[in-house]
C-alpha positions in Angstrom: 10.2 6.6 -1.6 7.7 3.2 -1.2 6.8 5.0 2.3 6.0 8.6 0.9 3.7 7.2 -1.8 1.9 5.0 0.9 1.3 8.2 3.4 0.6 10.4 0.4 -2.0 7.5 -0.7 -3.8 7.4 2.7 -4.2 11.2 2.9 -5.0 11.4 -1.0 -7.6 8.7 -0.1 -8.5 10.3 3.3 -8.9 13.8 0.5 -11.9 12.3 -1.4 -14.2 12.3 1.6 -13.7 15.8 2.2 -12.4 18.2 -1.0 -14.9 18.4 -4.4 -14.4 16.1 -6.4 -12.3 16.3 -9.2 -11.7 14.2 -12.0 -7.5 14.8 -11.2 -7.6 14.0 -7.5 -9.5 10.8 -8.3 -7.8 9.4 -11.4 -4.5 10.1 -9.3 -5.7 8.1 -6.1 -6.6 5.2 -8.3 -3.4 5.4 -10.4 -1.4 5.9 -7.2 -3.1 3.0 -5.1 -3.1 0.4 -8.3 0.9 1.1 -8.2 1.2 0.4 -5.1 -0.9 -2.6 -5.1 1.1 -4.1 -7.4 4.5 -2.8 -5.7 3.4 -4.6 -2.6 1.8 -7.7 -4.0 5.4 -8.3 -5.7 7.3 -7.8 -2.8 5.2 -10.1 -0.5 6.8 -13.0 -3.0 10.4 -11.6 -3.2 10.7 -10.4 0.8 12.7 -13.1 2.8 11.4 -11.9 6.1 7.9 -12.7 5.6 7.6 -15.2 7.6 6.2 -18.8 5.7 2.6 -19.5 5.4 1.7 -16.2 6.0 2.4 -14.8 2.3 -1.4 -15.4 1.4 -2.8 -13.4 3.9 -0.7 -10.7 3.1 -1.6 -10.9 -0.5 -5.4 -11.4 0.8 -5.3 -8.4 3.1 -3.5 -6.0 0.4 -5.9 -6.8 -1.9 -9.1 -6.5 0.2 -8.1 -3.3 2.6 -4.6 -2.1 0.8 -4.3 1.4 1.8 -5.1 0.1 5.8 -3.0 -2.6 5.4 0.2 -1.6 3.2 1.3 0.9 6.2 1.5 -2.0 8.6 3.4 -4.7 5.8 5.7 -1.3 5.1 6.5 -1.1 8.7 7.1 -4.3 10.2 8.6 -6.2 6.4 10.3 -3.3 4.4 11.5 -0.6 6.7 12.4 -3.3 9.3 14.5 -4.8 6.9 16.6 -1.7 5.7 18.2 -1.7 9.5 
């Protein structure tokens, strides 16, 4: 479900530059992408195979470039980890 709200965030986001813009499309990217931000800011603390010392720049690049860099911490720390 945590990798269906990060694709649907990158194309919601992705939507903005292109569609009108409506009050509903944007309130629901910045609802959807705050979640998510904090979703992934918790997990960088609680996820064992982040590897040590690198749990601030995790935290630094979700909070600077978060829909760029959630994919990649999805990938390689959460799905990873399920297998």
């Amino acid at each position: 479900m945590l990798g269906g709200a990060t694709v649907v965030q990158l194309v919601a986001s992705v939507a903005l530059f292109y569609a009108d813009l409506d009050l509903t499309l944007i309130v629901g990217v910045l609802v959807l992408q705050a979640v998510l931000l904090l979703i992934y800011l918790w997990d960088v603390g609680k996820n064992d195979l982040v590897p040590e010392g690198t749990e601030r720049a995790w935290r630094l690049g979700i909070l600077l470039a978060g829909p760029l860099v959630e994919p990649v911490y999805f990938w390689f720390f959460i799905l990873r980890g399920d297998a």
